[in-house]
C-alpha positions in Angstrom: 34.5 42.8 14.2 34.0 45.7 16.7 36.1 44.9 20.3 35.7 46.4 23.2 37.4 45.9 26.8 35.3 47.0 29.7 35.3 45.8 33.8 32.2 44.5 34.0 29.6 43.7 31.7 25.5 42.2 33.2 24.1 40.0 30.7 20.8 41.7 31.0 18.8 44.3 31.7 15.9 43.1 33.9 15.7 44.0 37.9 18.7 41.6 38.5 20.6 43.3 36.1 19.8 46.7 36.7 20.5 46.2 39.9 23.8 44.6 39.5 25.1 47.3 37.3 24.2 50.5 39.8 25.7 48.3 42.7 29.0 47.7 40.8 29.6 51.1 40.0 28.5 51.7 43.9 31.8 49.5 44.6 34.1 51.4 42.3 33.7 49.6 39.3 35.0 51.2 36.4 33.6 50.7 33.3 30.1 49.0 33.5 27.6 47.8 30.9 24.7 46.4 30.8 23.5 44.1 27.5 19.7 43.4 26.9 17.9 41.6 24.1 15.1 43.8 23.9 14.4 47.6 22.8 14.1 48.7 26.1 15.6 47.7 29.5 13.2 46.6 32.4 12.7 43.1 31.5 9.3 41.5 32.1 8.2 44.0 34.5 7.0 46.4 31.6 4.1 44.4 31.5 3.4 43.5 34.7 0.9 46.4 35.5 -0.2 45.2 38.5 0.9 45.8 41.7 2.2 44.3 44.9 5.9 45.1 43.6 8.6 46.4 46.2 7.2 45.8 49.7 10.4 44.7 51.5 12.8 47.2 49.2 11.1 50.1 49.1 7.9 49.6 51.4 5.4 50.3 48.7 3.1 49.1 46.9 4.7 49.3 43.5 3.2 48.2 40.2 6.2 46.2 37.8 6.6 48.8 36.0 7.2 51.6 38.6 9.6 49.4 40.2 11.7 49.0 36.9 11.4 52.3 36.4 13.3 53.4 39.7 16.1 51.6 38.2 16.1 53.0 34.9 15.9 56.1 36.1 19.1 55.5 38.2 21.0 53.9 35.5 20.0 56.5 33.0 21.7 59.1 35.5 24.5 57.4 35.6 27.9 56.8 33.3 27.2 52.8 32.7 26.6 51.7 29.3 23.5 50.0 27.8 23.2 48.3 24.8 19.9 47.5 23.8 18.3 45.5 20.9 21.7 43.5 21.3 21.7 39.3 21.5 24.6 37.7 23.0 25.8 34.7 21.0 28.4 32.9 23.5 30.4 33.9 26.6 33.8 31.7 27.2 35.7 30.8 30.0 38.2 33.8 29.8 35.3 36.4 30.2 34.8 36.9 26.8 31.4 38.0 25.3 30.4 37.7 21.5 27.3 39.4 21.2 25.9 41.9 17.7 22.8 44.0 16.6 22.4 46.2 13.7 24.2 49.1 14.8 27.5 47.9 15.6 27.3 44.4 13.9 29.5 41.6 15.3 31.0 42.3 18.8 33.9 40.6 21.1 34.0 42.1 24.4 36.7 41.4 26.7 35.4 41.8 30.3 37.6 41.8 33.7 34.0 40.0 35.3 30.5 39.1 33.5 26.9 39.0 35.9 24.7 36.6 34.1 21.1 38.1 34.7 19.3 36.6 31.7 16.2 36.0 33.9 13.8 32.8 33.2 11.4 31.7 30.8 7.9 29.7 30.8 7.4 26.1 30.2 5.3 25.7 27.0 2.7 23.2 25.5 5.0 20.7 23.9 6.9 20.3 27.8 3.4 19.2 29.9 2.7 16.6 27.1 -0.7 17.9 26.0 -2.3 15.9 23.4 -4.3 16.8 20.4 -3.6 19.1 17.4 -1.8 22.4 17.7 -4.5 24.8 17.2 -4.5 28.8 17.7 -5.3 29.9 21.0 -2.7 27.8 23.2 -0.6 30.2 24.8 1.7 30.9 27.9 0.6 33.1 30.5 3.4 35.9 29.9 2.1 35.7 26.5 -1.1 36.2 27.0 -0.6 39.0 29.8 2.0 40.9 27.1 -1.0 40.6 24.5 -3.5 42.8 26.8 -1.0 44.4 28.6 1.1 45.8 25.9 -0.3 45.1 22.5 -3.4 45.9 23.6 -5.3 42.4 21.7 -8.0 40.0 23.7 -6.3 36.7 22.4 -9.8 34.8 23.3 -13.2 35.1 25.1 -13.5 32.0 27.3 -10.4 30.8 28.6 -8.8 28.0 30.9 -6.2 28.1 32.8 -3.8 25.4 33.2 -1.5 25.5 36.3 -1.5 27.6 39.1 1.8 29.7 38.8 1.6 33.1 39.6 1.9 34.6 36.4 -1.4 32.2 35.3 -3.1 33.7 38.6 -2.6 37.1 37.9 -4.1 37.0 34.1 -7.5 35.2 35.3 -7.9 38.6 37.5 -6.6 40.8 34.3 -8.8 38.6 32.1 -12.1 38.7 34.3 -11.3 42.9 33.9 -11.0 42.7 30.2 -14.6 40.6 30.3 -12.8 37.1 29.0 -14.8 34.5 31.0 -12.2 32.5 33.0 -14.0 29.0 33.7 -11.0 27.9 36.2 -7.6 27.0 37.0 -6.7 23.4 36.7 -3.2 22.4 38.8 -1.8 18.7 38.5 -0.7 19.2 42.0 -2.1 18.2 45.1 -1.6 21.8 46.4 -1.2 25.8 44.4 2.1 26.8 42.5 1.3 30.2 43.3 1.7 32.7 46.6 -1.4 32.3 48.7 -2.2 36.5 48.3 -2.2 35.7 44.7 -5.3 33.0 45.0 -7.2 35.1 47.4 -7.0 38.5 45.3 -7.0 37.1 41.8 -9.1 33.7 42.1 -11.3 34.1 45.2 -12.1 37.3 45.0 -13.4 36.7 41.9 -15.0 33.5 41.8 -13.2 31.7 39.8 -12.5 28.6 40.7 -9.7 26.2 41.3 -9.4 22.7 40.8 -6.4 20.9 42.4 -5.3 17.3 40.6 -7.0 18.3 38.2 -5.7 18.4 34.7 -5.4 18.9 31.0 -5.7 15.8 29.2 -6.9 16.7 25.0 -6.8 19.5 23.2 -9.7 20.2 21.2 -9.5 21.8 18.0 -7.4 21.7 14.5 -7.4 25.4 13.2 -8.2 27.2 16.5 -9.2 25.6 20.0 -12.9 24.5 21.1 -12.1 23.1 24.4 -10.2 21.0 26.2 -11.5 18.0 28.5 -9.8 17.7 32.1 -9.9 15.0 34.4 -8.5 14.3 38.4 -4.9 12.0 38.6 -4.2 10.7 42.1 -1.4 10.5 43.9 0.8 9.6 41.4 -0.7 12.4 39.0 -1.9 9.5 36.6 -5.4 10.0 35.0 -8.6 8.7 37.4 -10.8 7.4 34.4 -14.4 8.2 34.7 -14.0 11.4 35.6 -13.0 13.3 32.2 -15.1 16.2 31.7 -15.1 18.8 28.7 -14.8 22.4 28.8 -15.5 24.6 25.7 -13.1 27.2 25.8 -10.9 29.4 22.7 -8.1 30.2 25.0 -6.1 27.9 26.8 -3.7 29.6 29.7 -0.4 27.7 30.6 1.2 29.0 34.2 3.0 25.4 34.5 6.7 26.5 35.2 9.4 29.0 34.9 12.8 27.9 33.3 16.2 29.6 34.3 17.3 31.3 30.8 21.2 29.1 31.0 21.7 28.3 27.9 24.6 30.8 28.0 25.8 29.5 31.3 25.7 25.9 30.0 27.6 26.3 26.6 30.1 28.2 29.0 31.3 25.1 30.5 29.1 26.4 34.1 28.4 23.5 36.6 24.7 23.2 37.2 22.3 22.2 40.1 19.7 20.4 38.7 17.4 21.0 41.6 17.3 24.9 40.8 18.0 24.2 37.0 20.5 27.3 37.7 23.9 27.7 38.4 25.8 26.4 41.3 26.8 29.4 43.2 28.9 30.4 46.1 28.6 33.2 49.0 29.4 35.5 46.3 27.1 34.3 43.8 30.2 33.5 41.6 29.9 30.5 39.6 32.0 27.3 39.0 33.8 29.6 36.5 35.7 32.3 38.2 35.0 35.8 37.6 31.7 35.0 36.0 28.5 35.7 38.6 24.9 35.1 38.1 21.8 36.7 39.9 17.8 37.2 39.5 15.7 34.1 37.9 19.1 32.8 35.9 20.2 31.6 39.4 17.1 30.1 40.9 13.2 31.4 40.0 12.3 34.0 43.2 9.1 34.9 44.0 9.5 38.1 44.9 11.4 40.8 42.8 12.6 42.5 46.0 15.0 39.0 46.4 15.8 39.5 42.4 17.2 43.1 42.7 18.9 41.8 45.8 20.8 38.9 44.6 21.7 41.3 41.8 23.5 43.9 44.2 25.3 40.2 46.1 27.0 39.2 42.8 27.9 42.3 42.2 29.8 43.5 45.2 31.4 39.7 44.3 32.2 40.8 41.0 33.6 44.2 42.5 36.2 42.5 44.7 36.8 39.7 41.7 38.2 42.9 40.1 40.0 44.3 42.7 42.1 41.4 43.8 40.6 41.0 47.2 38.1 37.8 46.2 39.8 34.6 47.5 38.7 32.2 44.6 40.9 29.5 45.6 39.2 28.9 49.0 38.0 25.9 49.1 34.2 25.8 49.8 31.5 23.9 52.0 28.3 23.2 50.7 24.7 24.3 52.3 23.0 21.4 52.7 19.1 20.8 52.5 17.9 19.4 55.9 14.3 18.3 56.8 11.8 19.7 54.2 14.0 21.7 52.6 14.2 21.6 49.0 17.3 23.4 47.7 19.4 26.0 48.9 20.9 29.2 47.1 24.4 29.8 47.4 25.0 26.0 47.1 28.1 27.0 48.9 30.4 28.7 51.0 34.0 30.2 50.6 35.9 28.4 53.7 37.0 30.8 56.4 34.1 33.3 55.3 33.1 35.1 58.4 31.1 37.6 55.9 27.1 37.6 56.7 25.5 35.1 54.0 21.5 35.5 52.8 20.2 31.9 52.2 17.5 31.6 50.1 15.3 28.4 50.1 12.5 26.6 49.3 10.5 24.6 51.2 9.1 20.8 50.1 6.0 20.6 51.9 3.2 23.2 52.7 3.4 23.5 56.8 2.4 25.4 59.9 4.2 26.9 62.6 7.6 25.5 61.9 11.2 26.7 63.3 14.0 27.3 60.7 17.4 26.5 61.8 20.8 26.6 60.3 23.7 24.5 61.7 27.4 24.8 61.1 29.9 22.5 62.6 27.9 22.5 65.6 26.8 26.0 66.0 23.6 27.1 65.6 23.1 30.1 63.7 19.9 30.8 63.0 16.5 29.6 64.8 13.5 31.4 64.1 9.9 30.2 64.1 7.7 30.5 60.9 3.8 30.6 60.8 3.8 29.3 57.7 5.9 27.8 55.2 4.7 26.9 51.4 7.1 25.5 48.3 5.8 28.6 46.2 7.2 31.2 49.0 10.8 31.8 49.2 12.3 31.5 52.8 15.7 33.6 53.6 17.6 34.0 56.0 20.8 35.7 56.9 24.3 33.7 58.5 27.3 34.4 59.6 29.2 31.3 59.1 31.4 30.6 62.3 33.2 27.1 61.1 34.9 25.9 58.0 32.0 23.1 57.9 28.8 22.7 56.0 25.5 24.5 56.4 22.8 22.2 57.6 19.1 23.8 56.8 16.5 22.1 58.8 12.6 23.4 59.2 10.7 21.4 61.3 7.8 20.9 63.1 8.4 24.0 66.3 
């Protein structure tokens, strides 16, 4: 077995990862390496062709992969390591990585800090409880959009869409360019998974319509899919009989869900919040496990990149002053708490007597208007700003400077 001892090592080579690594060398880290899965680093930007990519980071309008490609471009310039085409098998408490791919075989790498940035994955067919057979032509959306994007197949020719994630709402646009006839997006939900520019630009724009509470409830089809029949659910998202109605379609779209990728983080013994399916994190974006950090989707699923790459360059400065001796990690910590419509928090929590400026990011319950963030601690209030809009798809951040050894109350409410 080939071992290695480096300083850090990012689990990883997506936009969290990539920007984890250049900010750790930034801060003086020694020996940095990044370790990715697939041939090529970038993650699952290289097929996201469209754009909208790196308005708050670099003020552009940037397609996926012109963003990743700022970053690769950087790390290829630089002295950190990448090993690509690589799987890591287990990490364990003491920072140790077992990880192997054909060129080196079996590896144990001992590292003085790891940044978990394994990024997230999609819910599939067998997780919504469709029902039916198991016919060709059911796919995810990230599937489908790597399909046309990359591999350059049409994987139907009349599709429907199921959920109203973002990834779902950017392949009916792709798939109304590539002439597949999109007959609509069906969402369980009383109200869209997806950003509101992302209905206008890729569903209204294009007629296509969407059909809230709505849902899939048969699969038609044994070899390969005829159609599927929908119907409304109520309140309680249970099936409204009378009103089933079949669709004939050879391509059915899932966009129902993103999954943190923590199987890693899990069989590492890392404490988990089940509201963000991600690891609970502190101001540093260190875990339950000192000297191991996480950032990007692994954490909690963003909806913007920019917030991805940034969280990235937060854990590593962590990670950075893990190394250097200058982290406190037996501080004890106070937790951010989730006030009035507030759904979760990310950090969870905060190093007592951290006077260091925090970024919260959070997601909202409830779609509302004109509503006043606010964050509390011990009486203080550090933060009230007023908001237009809020919606659960959008993250909301906001940056703190904790003034009291005493929670973080999060409130957004009616202004």
């Amino acid at each position: 077995m080939k071992e290695m001892k480096i300083d850090i090592a990012v689990i990883g080579g997506g936009p969290a990862g990539m920007a984890a690594a250049l900010e750790a060398r930034r801060q003086g880290a020694g020996k940095v390496m990044i370790i990715e899965r697939d041939i090529e680093p970038g993650g699952i930007l290289q097929q996201c062709i469209h754009d909208g990519f790196g308005l708050h980071r670099f003020k552009k309008r940037l397609s996926g992969t012109d963003y990743a490609q700022r970053f690769i471009d950087e790390v290829e310039a630089s002295d950190i390591e990448v090993l690509l085409d690589t799987m890591v098998l287990e990490i364990t408490r003491d920072k140790v990585i077992y990880a192997c791919n054909n060129r080196d075989g079996m590896m144990k790498i001992r590292c003085g800090a790891v940044i978990l940035a394994m990024g997230c994955r999609e819910r599939t067919a067998s997780q919504v409880l469709l029902y039916g057979y198991r016919p060709a032509g059911v796919m995810t959306a990230g599937s489908v959009q790597r399909y046309i994007n990359m591999e350059g197949y049409l994987p139907g020719k009349e599709a429907v869409i199921l959920g109203s994630g973002d990834i779902g709402l950017i392949m009916a646009r792709r798939m109304t360019l590539e002439h597949i006839k999109v007959k609509g997006v069906y969402e369980v939900m009383q109200d869209p998974g997806g950003l509101t520019r992302n209905i206008v630009q890729c569903l209204d724009d294009y007629g296509i319509p969407l059909h809230l509470a709505t849902t899939v409830t048969w699969i038609h089809g044994k070899e390969r899919l005829e159609g599927v029949t929908v119907a409304k659910v109520d309140e309680h998202r249970k099936v409204i009989p009378g009103t089933e109605e079949f669709i004939s379609c050879d391509l059915l779209v899932l966009a129902v869900g993103l999954i943190p990728e923590n199987e890693l983080s899990v069989k590492a013994g890392i404490e988990m919040d089940p509201r963000t399916r991600g690891p609970v994190l502190d101001n540093h974006f260190m875990t339950s496990v000192p000297g191991i950090f996480a950032a990007g989707n692994v954490a909690v699923v963003f909806d913007l990149v920019d917030y991805v790459s940034e969280s990235g360059e937060i854990a590593a400065r962590g990670a950075a002053a893990y190394l250097n001796g200058t982290l406190d990690t037996e501080a004890e910590a106070v937790e951010t708490v989730p006030g009035e419509n507030v759904n979760f928090i990310v950090p969870q929590r905060v190093r007592a007597g951290s006077r260091e400026e925090t970024t919260l990011f959070m997601r909202v319950k409830k779609p509302e208007k004109s509503v006043r963030l606010t964050c509390e601690n011990g009486g203080e209030t550090l933060v009230s700003k007023k908001l237009k809009t809020v919606a659960p798809p959008e993250m909301v951040a906001c940056t703190v400077t904790p003034g009291h050894d005493a929670p973080l109350v999060v409130d957004v409410k009616e202004a």
